[in-house]
N, C-alpha and C positions, 0 to 999 in steps of 0.2 A: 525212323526219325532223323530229322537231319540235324548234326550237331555243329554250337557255334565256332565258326571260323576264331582266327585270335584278334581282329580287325572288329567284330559282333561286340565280340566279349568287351574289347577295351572302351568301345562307346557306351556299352551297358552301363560299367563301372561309376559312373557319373550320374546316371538316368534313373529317373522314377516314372511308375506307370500310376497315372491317375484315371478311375473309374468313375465314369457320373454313373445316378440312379436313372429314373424313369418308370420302375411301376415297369410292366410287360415290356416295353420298349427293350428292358435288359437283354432281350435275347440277341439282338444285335452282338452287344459286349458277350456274349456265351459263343458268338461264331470267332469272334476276332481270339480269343483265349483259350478256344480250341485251334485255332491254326497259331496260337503262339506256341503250346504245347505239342503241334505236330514237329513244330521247326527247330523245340530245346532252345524257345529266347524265356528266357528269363531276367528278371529285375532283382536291382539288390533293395528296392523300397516300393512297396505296393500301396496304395492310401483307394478305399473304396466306400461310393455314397448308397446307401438302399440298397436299392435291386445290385448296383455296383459291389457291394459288400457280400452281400451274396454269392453271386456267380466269383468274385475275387476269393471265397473260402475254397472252392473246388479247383482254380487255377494252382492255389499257395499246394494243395496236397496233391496236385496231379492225377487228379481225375477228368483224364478226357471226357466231355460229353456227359457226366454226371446232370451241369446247371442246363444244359440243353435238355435233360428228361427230368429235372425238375418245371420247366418252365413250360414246357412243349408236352413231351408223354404225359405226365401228373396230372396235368392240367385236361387233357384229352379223359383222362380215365375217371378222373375224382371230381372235375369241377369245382377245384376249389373254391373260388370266387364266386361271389352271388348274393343277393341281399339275403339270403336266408340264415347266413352267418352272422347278420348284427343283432338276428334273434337270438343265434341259441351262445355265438361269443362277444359278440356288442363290437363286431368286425368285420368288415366286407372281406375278408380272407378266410378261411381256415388255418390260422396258425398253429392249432395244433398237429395237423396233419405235416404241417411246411417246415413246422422246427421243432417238432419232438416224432412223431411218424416214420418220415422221412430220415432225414439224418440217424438215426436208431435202430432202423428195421426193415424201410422200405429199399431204401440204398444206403445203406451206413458212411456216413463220413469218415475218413482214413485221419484219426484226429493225429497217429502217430506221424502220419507224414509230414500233418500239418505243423506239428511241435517242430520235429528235426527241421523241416526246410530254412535253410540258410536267412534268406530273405524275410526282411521286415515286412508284419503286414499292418496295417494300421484303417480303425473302422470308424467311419464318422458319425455321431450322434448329435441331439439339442438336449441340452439341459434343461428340462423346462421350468424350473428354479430361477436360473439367469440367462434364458434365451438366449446363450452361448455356445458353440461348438463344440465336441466334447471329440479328442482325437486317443483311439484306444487301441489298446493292443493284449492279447492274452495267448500265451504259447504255454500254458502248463493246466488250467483247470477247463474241459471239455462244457459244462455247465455256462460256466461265466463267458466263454464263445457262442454258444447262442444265443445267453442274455443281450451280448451285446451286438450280435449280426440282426437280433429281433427287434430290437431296439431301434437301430440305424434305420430298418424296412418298416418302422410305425408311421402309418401316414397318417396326419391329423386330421380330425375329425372322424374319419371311418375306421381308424383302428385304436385300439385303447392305448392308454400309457406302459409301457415296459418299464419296468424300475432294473435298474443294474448298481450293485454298491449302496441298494439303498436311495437313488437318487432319480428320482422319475427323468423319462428321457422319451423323445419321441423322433423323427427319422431327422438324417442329418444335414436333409438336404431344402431343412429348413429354413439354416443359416450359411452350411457352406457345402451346395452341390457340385462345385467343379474344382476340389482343394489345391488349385497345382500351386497359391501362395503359399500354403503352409507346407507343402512338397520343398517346395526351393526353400524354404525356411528351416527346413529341415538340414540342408546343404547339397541339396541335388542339382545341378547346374543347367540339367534338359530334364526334358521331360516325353515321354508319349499319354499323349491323354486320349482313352476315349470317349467318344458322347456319341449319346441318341437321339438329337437332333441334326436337322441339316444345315449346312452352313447359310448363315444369314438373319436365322431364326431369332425371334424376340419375344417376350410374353407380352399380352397386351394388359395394359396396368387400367384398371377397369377401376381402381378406389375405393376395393374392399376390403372392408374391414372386419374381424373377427367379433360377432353380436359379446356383450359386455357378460351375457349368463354361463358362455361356454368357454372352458378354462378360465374360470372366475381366480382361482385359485394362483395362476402362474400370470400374473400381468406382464411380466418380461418376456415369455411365450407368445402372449397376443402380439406385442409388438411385435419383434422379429417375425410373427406368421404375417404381418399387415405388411410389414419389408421385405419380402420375401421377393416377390417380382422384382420389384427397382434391382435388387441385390444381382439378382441371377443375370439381370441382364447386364449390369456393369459387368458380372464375370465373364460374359461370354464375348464380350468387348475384349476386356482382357485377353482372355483365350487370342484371340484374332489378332489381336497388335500381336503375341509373343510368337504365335505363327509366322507372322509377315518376318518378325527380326531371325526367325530360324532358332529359334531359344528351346521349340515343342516345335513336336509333332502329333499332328491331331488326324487320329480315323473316324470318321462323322459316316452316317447314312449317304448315300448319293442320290437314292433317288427316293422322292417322294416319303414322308411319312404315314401310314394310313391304320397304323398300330396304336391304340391308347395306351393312355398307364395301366389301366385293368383289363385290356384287350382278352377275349375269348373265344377269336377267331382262330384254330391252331392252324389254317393254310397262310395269314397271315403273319401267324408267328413264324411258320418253318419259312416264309420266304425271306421275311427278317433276318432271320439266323443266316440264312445261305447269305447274303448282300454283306453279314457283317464278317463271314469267314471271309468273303472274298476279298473286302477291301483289304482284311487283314493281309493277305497276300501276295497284293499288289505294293505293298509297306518294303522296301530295301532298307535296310540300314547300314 
């Protein structure tokens, strides 16, 4: 492993790594965070969305390659994903399998590494109360870390509500997929952000709206889900202007996307992964 120079270190110092989600897309961010791990860069503020939070739990405890055989092997062996899961958990995932299984038994999470590690890690969720961002962080109870990594990875509509504290919550990239405003809000002055899309990308705002019967109960939720498009794409805007002025630095896909959010392609995936070690590589700092 190659350790950081004191030239690495001192731009770290200032720097936060921002994780988008993306549903299967993550595998990308599980190449790039394994080659951050091969190289000893480390962040002293980690902030990760969905799938981002995810694969960001196995970077924080230094586990190479763990979120690669969560996303890749798992998924090869168990099939987790499949509508036959909204029969038997009212979820197109197998959560149980992906955050009580998994983490506990099938490859246990190093929860102790994850306590000690220096570095902040912070996971984003929606409130679905007040359709508002919920930024969290947990280094001491093992439990309330899945609640809330499970939580962030709720997609709506096809995965149920996660309550955490008590406070139903659903994934975080509801309201805010690309955090690097609340990253510098935080007092981070750069940034490395990753994403799963390619540069240019925009969602196309199609003027849908969440039907009035589903999430009757959370009407700040429907809103925010009905904003959701316009929102992401302003971020990605963002993203782009803070590039151009040198403020971040962004690892994107380069070529072609052809991976879904639920993708169950695993030659797909593994090439994913390889494109996002790579670009990770070509990254000097």
């Amino acid at each position: 492993m190659e350790l950081m120079d004191n030239s690495l270190t001192k731009w770290m110092e200032g720097t936060a790594l921002v994780l988008e989600g993306g549903g299967m897309r993550g595998v990308f961010t599980c190449g790039v965070l394994d080659n951050f791990m091969d190289r000893g860069i480390k962040f002293p503020y980690t902030i990760g969305v969905s799938a981002g939070a995810c694969n960001g739990l196995s970077y924080m405890s230094g586990q190479r390659g763990r979120a690669k055989f969560s996303n890749i092997d798992l998924l090869e062996k168990y099939r987790y994903i499949g509508l036959k899961y909204l029969v038997s958990q009212h979820n197109i995932m197998d959560f149980k399998l992906l955050f009580h299984e998994f983490p506990n038994r099938i490859l246990p999470y190093d929860y102790e590494a994850y306590f000690r590690s220096e570095g902040r890690y912070v996971m984003v969720t929606t409130n679905c109360l007040t359709g508002r961002a919920e930024y969290m962080e947990e280094k001491q109870d093992p439990e309330r870390v899945i609640n809330i990594v499970q939580a962030s990875s709720s997609l709506p509509f096809v995965c149920p509500i996660t309550w955490v504290d008590g406070v139903p919550m659903l994934d975080g990239g509801i309201v805010d997929s690309i955090p690097v405003a609340h990253a510098m809000g935080e007092g981070y002055e750069r940034a490395v952000v990753v994403l799963t899309r390619n540069k240019g990308y925009r969602k196309q705002l199609h003027g849908t709206k969440v039907p009035r019967f589903i999430y009757r109960k959370y009407p700040r939720l429907q809103v925010a889900i009905n904003q959701r498009c316009e929102l992401y794409n302003r971020q990605l805007e963002e993203v782009e202007r803070l590039e151009e002025e040198g403020r971040i630095r962004v690892i994107r896909p380069e070529r072609p996307i052809v991976v879904d959010r639920i993708e169950r392609d695993i030659s797909k995936l593994k090439d994913l992964y390889d494109e996002g070690y790579a670009c990770a590589a070509k990254m000097e700092f």
